[in-house]
BAFI-3210 file (N, C-alpha, C; in Angstrom, 3 decimals, decimal comma, padded with zeros to 6 digits):
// residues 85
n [1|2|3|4|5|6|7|8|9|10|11|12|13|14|15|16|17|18|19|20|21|22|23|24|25|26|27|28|29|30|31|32|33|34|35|36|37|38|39|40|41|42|43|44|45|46|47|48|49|50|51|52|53|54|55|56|57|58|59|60|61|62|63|64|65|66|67|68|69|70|71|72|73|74|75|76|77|78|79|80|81|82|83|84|85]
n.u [-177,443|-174,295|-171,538|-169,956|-171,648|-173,456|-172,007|-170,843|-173,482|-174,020|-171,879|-172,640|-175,347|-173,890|-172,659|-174,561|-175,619|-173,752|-173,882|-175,756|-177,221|-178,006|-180,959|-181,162|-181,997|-184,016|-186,462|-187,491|-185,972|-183,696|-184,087|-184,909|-182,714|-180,993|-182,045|-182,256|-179,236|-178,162|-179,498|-178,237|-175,908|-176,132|-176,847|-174,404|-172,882|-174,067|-174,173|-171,283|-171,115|-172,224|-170,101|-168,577|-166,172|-165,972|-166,882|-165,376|-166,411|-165,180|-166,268|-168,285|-168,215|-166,257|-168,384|-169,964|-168,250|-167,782|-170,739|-170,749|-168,816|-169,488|-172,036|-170,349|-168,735|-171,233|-172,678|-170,576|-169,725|-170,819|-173,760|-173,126|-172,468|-174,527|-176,768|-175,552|-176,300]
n.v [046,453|046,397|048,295|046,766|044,106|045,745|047,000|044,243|042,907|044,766|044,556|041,921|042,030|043,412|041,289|039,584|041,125|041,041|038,426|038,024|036,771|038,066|038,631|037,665|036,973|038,269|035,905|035,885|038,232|037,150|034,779|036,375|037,925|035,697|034,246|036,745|037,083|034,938|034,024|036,477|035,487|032,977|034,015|034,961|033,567|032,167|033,988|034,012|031,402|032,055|032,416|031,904|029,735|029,847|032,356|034,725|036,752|039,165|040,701|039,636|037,512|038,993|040,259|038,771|037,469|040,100|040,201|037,957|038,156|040,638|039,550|037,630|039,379|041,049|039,096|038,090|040,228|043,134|041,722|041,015|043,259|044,637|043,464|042,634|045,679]
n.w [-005,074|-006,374|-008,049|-009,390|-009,980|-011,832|-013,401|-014,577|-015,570|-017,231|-019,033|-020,221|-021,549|-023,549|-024,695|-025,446|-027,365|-029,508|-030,406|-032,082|-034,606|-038,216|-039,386|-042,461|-045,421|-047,960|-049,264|-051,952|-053,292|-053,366|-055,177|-057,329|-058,035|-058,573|-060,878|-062,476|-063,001|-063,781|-065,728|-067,773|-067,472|-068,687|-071,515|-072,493|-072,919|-074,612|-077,099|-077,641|-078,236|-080,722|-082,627|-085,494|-086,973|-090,121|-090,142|-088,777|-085,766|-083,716|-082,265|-081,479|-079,510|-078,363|-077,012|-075,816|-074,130|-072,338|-071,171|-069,920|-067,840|-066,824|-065,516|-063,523|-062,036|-060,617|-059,727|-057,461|-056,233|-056,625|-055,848|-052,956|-051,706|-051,788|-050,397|-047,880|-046,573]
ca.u [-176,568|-173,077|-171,405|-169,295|-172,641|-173,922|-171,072|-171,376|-174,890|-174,318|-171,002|-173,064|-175,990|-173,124|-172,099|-175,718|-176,110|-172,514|-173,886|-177,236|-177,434|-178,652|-182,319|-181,219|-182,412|-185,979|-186,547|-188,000|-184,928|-182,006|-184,140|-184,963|-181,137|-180,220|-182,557|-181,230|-177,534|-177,866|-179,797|-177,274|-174,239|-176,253|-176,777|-173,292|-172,178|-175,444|-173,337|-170,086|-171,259|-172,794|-169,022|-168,045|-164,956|-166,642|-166,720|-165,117|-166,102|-164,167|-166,844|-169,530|-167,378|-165,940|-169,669|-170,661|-167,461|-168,594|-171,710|-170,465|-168,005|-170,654|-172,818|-169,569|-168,871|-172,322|-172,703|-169,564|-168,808|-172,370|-174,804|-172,636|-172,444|-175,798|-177,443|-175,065|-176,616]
ca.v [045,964|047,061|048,735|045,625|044,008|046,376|046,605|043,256|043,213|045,567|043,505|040,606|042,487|043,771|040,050|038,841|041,575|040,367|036,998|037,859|037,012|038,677|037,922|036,530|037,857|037,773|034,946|036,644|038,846|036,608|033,777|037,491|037,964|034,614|034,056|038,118|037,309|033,605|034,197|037,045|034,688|031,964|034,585|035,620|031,822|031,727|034,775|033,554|030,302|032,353|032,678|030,575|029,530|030,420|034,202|035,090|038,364|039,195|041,404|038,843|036,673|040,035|040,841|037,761|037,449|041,258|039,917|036,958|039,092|041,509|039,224|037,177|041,102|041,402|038,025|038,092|041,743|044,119|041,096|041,213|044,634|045,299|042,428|043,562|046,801]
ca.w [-006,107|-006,505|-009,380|-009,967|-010,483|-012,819|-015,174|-015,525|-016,346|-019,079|-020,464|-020,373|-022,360|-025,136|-025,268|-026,223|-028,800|-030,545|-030,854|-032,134|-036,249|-038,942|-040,253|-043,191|-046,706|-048,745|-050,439|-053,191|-053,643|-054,240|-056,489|-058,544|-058,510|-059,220|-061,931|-063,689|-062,475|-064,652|-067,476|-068,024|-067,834|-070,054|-072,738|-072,591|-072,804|-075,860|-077,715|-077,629|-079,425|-081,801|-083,406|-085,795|-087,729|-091,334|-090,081|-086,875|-085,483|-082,635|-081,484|-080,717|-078,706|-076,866|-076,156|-074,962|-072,877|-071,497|-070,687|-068,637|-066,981|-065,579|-064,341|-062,464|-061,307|-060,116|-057,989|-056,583|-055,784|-056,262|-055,018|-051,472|-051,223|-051,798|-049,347|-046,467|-045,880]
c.u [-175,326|-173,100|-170,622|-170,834|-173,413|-173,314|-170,779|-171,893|-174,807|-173,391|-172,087|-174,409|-175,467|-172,718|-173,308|-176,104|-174,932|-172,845|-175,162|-176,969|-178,195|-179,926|-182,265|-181,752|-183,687|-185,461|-186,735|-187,128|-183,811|-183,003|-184,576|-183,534|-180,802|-180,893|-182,019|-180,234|-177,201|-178,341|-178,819|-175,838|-174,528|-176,291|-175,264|-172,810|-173,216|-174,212|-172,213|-170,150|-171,444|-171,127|-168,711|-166,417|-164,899|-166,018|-166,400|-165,296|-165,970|-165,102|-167,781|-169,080|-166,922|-167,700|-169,986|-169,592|-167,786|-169,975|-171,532|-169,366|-168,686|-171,507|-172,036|-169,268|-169,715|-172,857|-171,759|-169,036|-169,747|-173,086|-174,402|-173,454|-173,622|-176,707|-176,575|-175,585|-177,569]
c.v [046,843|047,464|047,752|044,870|044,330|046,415|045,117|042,484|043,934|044,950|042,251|040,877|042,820|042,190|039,698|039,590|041,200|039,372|037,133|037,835|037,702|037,853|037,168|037,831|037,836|036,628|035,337|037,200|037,830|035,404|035,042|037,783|036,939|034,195|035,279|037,596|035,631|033,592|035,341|036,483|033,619|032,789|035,031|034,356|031,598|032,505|034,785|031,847|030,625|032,058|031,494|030,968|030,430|031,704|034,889|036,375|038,181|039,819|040,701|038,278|037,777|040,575|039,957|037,861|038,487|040,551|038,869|037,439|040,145|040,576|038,026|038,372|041,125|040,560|037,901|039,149|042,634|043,413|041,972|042,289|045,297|044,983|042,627|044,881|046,592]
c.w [-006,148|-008,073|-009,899|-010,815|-011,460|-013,549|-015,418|-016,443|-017,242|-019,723|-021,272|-021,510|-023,525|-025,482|-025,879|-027,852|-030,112|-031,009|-031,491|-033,691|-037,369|-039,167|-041,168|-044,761|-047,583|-049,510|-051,806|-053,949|-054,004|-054,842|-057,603|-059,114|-058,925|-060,736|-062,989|-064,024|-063,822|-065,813|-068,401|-068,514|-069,095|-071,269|-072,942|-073,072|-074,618|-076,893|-078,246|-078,369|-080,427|-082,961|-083,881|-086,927|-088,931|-091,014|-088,992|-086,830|-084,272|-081,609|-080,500|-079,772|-077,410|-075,989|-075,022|-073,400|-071,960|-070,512|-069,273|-067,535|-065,632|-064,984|-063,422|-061,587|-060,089|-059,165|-056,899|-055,772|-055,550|-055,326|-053,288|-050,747|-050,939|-050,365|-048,104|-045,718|-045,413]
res [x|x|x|x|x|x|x|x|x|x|x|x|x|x|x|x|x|x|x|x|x|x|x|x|x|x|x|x|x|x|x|x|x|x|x|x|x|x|x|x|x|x|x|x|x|x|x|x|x|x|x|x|x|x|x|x|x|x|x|x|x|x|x|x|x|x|x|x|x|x|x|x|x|x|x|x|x|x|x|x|x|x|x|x|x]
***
């Protein structure tokens, strides 16, 4: 075999490992995240109804909004980050 031959054979081995995909992610793990990551946003969305006209507190409404904030944060920006490594 030549050395043309052989560096071939090894490009051609770095090309298969470029194309090779990730596994993929537990099942288990992202319907545990999606189920935290949503009941989080529905209580935040629950909280923010709580306010009413009658007696507005500014706070409940800023909580709730907090709440739905972190867990748009947390799917869109932590989830990733996390499930990439």
């Amino acid at each position: 075999m030549s050395n043309q031959h052989v560096a071939e054979a090894s490009r051609d081995e770095a090309r298969e490992d470029e194309n090779v995909t990730s596994k993929g992610n537990s099942t288990l793990l992202s319907v545990v995240l999606f189920v935290v990551l949503f009941v989080l946003f529905s209580a935040g969305l629950y909280v923010m109804s709580l306010m009413s006209m009658d007696e507005p507190s500014a706070l409940v409404f800023v909580g709730g909004l907090g709440m739905c904030m972190v867990a748009l944060y947390a799917t869109f920006d932590l989830v990733p980050r996390f499930l990439n490594k």
